[in-house]
C-alpha positions as CSV (number, residue, x, y, z in Angstrom):
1,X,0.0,0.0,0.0
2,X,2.8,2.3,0.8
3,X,4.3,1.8,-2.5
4,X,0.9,2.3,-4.3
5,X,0.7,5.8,-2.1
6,X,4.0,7.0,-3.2
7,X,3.3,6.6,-7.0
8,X,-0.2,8.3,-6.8
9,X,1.5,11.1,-4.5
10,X,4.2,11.4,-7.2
11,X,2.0,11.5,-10.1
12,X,-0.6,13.9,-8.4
13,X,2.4,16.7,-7.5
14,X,4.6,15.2,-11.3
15,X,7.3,14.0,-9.4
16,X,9.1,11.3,-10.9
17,X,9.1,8.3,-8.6
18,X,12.5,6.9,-9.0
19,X,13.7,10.1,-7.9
20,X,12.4,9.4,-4.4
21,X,14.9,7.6,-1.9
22,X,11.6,6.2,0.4
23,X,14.4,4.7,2.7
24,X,16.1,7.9,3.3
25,X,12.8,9.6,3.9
26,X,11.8,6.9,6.5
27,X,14.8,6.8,8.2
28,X,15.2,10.2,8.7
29,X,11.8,10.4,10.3
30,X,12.6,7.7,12.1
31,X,15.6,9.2,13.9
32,X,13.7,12.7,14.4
33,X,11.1,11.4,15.8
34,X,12.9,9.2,18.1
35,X,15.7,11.6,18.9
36,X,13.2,15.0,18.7
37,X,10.1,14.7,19.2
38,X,7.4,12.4,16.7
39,X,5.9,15.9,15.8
40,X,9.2,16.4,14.5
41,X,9.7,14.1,12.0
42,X,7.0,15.1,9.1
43,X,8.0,18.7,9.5
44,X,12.2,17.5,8.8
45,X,11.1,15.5,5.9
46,X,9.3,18.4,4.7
47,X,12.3,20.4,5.1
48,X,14.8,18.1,3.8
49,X,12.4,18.2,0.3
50,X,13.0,22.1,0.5
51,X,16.9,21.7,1.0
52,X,16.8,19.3,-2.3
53,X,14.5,21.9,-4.3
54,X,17.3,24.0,-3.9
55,X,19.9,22.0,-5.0
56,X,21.3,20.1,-1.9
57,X,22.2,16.1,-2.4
58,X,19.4,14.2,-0.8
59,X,22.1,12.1,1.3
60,X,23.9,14.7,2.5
61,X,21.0,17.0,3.9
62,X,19.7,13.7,5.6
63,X,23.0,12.5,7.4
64,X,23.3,16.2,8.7
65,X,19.9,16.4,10.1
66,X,20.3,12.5,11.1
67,X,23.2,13.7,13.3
68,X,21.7,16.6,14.3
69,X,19.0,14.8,15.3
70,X,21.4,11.8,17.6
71,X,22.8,14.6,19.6
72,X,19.7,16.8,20.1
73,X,18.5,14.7,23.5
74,X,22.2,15.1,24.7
75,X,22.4,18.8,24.3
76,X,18.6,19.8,25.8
């Protein structure tokens, strides 16, 4: 079902769907929302989509944020 979702999403907004890295996505929500706050996690992926509209590699964008994310608990 998830996979269905994805290609409707992308077809509704013209986003091709092999241009999506689902696993990223997920993970990085993942490791917000565990090392944030759950509220935290659609609002980075949504930001992470911003950073790669502009022109910044997918992975990169993710690992920062991901380590961002590890030491967040730590530092609050």
């Amino acid at each position: 079902m998830l996979d269905e979702w994805l290609d409707t999403a992308c077809a509704e907004l013209g986003i091709d769907p092999a241009e999506v890295d689902r696993d990223l996505i997920l993970d990085l929500a993942r490791d917000v929302a565990h090392g944030v706050a759950r509220p935290a996690a659609p609002l980075t992926a949504y930001l992470l989509g911003l950073a790669v509209g502009r022109g910044e590699p997918a992975r990169d964008a993710a690992a920062r944020v991901t380590a961002l994310a590890a030491g967040w608990s730590a530092s609050r």
